[in-house]
N, C-alpha and C positions, 0 to 999 in steps of 0.2 A: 634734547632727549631728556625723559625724566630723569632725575637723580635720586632718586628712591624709588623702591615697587610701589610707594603708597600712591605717588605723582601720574602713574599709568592712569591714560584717560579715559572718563570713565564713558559711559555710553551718551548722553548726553552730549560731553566734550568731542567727543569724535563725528558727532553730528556736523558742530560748528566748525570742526578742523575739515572734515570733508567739501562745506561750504566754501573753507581759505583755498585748500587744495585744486577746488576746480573754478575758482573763480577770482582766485588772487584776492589780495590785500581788500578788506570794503569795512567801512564803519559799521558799528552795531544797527544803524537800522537797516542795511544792506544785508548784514548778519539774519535780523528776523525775516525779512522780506523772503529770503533762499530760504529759511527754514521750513519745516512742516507746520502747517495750522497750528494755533494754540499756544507757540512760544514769546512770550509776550517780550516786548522791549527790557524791562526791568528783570526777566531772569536771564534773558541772554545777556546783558550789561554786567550781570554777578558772574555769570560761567567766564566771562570771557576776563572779569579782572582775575576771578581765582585761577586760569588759563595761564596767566602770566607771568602769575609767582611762580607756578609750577613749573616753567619754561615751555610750555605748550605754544605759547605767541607771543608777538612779538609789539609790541603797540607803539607806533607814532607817531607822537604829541603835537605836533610840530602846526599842525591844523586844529581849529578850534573843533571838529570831529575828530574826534580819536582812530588812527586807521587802524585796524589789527591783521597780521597775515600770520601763516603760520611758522613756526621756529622746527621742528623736525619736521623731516620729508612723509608723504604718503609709506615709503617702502620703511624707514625706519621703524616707525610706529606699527605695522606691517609685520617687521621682525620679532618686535619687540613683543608683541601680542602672542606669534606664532611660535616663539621660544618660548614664551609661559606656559603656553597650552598644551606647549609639546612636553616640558617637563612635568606639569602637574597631572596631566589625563595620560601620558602614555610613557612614564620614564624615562624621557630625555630622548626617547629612538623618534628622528622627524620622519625616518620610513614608515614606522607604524602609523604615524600621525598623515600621513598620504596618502599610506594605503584605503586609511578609514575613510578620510575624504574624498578619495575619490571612487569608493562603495558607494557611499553616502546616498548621492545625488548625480543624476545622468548627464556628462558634460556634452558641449556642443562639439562638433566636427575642430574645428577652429583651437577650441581649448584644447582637444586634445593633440590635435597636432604640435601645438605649444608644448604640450607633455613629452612627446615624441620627441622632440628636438634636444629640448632640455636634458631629455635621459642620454640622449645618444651625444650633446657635449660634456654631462657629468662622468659618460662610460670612457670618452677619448682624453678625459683630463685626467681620469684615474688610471687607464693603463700607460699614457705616459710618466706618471708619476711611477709607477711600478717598472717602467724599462729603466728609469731611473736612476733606481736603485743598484 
Protein backbone atom coordinates (compact mmCIF):
# COMPACT_ATOMS: atom_id res chain seq x y z
CA UNK A 1 0.00 0.00 0.00
CA UNK A 2 1.25 3.46 -0.66
CA UNK A 3 3.07 5.15 2.04
CA UNK A 4 2.43 8.58 1.35
CA UNK A 5 -0.86 10.27 -0.53
CA UNK A 6 1.84 11.28 -3.00
CA UNK A 7 2.65 7.22 -3.86
CA UNK A 8 -1.43 6.92 -4.83
CA UNK A 9 -1.41 5.63 -8.29
CA UNK A 10 -1.88 7.69 -10.62
CA UNK A 11 -4.14 6.75 -13.66
CA UNK A 12 -1.62 5.44 -15.85
CA UNK A 13 -0.39 3.06 -12.93
CA UNK A 14 -3.71 1.69 -12.27
CA UNK A 15 -3.98 0.90 -15.97
CA UNK A 16 -0.96 -1.56 -15.58
CA UNK A 17 -2.00 -2.66 -11.86
CA UNK A 18 -5.36 -3.67 -13.53
CA UNK A 19 -3.35 -5.51 -16.20
CA UNK A 20 -1.34 -7.57 -12.73
CA UNK A 21 -4.71 -7.86 -11.16
CA UNK A 22 -6.58 -9.83 -13.92
CA UNK A 23 -3.83 -11.50 -15.31
CA UNK A 24 -1.29 -12.20 -12.62
CA UNK A 25 2.44 -11.61 -12.65
CA UNK A 26 3.72 -10.99 -16.66
CA UNK A 27 6.90 -9.07 -17.80
CA UNK A 28 6.67 -5.76 -19.35
CA UNK A 29 6.15 -6.84 -22.81
CA UNK A 30 3.11 -8.93 -21.56
CA UNK A 31 2.46 -5.63 -19.54
CA UNK A 32 2.31 -3.59 -23.28
CA UNK A 33 0.65 -6.45 -25.12
CA UNK A 34 -2.68 -6.22 -22.35
CA UNK A 35 -2.27 -2.59 -22.58
CA UNK A 36 -4.37 -0.17 -24.74
CA UNK A 37 -2.75 0.93 -28.14
CA UNK A 38 -0.11 3.43 -27.97
CA UNK A 39 1.78 2.35 -24.73
CA UNK A 40 4.99 1.72 -25.88
CA UNK A 41 7.63 -0.74 -24.32
CA UNK A 42 9.95 1.92 -22.96
CA UNK A 43 7.17 3.96 -21.07
CA UNK A 44 5.52 1.11 -19.60
CA UNK A 45 9.34 -0.16 -18.48
CA UNK A 46 9.46 3.44 -16.51
CA UNK A 47 5.85 3.24 -14.99
CA UNK A 48 6.54 -0.04 -13.79
CA UNK A 49 10.21 0.70 -12.22
CA UNK A 50 8.66 3.98 -10.75
CA UNK A 51 5.65 1.26 -9.60
CA UNK A 52 8.17 -0.25 -7.50
CA UNK A 53 9.70 2.33 -5.51
CA UNK A 54 6.42 3.28 -4.67
CA UNK A 55 5.44 -0.18 -3.58
CA UNK A 56 2.82 -0.59 -6.19
CA UNK A 57 4.72 -3.98 -7.46
CA UNK A 58 6.44 -6.22 -6.76
CA UNK A 59 9.41 -7.42 -9.41
CA UNK A 60 11.22 -10.80 -9.74
CA UNK A 61 14.56 -10.84 -10.86
CA UNK A 62 15.31 -13.97 -10.67
CA UNK A 63 14.48 -14.57 -14.59
CA UNK A 64 16.61 -12.73 -17.21
CA UNK A 65 12.71 -10.93 -17.82
CA UNK A 66 11.83 -9.22 -15.06
CA UNK A 67 8.37 -10.44 -13.83
CA UNK A 68 6.16 -7.73 -12.12
CA UNK A 69 2.86 -8.59 -10.15
CA UNK A 70 1.07 -6.44 -8.07
CA UNK A 71 1.91 -5.66 -4.18
CA UNK A 72 -1.65 -4.16 -2.96
CA UNK A 73 -4.93 -6.01 -3.66
CA UNK A 74 -7.55 -4.75 -6.38
CA UNK A 75 -9.87 -3.78 -3.18
CA UNK A 76 -7.12 -1.98 -1.33
CA UNK A 77 -6.37 0.50 -3.85
CA UNK A 78 -10.30 0.39 -4.12
CA UNK A 79 -10.36 1.93 -0.54
CA UNK A 80 -7.88 3.76 -0.69
CA UNK A 81 -9.07 5.82 -3.78
CA UNK A 82 -12.69 5.73 -2.32
CA UNK A 83 -11.61 7.21 1.06
CA UNK A 84 -9.91 10.18 -0.65
CA UNK A 85 -12.80 10.88 -2.64
CA UNK A 86 -15.02 10.37 0.08
CA UNK A 87 -13.13 13.03 2.14
CA UNK A 88 -12.17 15.50 -0.36
CA UNK A 89 -15.67 15.83 -2.48
CA UNK A 90 -18.09 14.94 0.30
CA UNK A 91 -16.66 15.49 3.98
CA UNK A 92 -15.64 12.26 5.05
CA UNK A 93 -19.79 11.06 4.87
CA UNK A 94 -19.15 7.56 2.45
CA UNK A 95 -23.25 7.70 2.59
CA UNK A 96 -23.19 10.95 0.81
CA UNK A 97 -20.51 9.54 -1.40
CA UNK A 98 -23.24 6.55 -2.53
CA UNK A 99 -25.79 8.16 -2.51
CA UNK A 100 -24.29 10.37 -5.46
CA UNK A 101 -23.15 7.30 -7.08
CA UNK A 102 -25.72 5.69 -7.21
CA UNK A 103 -27.99 8.93 -8.72
CA UNK A 104 -25.15 9.10 -10.95
CA UNK A 105 -25.60 6.35 -13.34
CA UNK A 106 -28.36 3.50 -13.75
CA UNK A 107 -27.09 0.32 -12.23
CA UNK A 108 -28.00 -3.14 -13.41
CA UNK A 109 -30.61 -5.58 -11.76
CA UNK A 110 -27.46 -7.68 -10.49
CA UNK A 111 -25.63 -4.57 -9.00
CA UNK A 112 -28.39 -3.70 -7.39
CA UNK A 113 -29.16 -6.51 -5.74
CA UNK A 114 -25.62 -6.53 -4.48
CA UNK A 115 -26.67 -3.16 -2.97
CA UNK A 116 -29.68 -4.70 -1.43
CA UNK A 117 -27.70 -7.39 0.46
CA UNK A 118 -25.04 -5.43 1.45
CA UNK A 119 -27.53 -2.89 3.13
CA UNK A 120 -29.48 -5.34 4.76
CA UNK A 121 -25.95 -7.08 6.32
CA UNK A 122 -24.65 -3.53 7.27
CA UNK A 123 -28.65 -2.88 8.92
CA UNK A 124 -28.18 -6.50 10.97
CA UNK A 125 -24.56 -5.70 12.02
CA UNK A 126 -25.66 -2.44 13.26
CA UNK A 127 -28.61 -3.40 15.30
CA UNK A 128 -26.81 -6.11 16.77
CA UNK A 129 -24.19 -3.84 17.75
CA UNK A 130 -26.90 -1.61 19.45
CA UNK A 131 -28.62 -4.89 21.40
CA UNK A 132 -25.16 -4.84 22.46
CA UNK A 133 -24.97 -2.27 24.11
Amino acid sequence: MPRRKSDRPTDAELRILRVLWRHGAQTVREVVERLEAGTGYTTALKLLQIMTEKGHVARDESRRSHVYSAAPTEEEVQDLLVGELADRAFDGSMAQLALRALSDKPSSKEELDEIRALLARLSDESTDREEGE
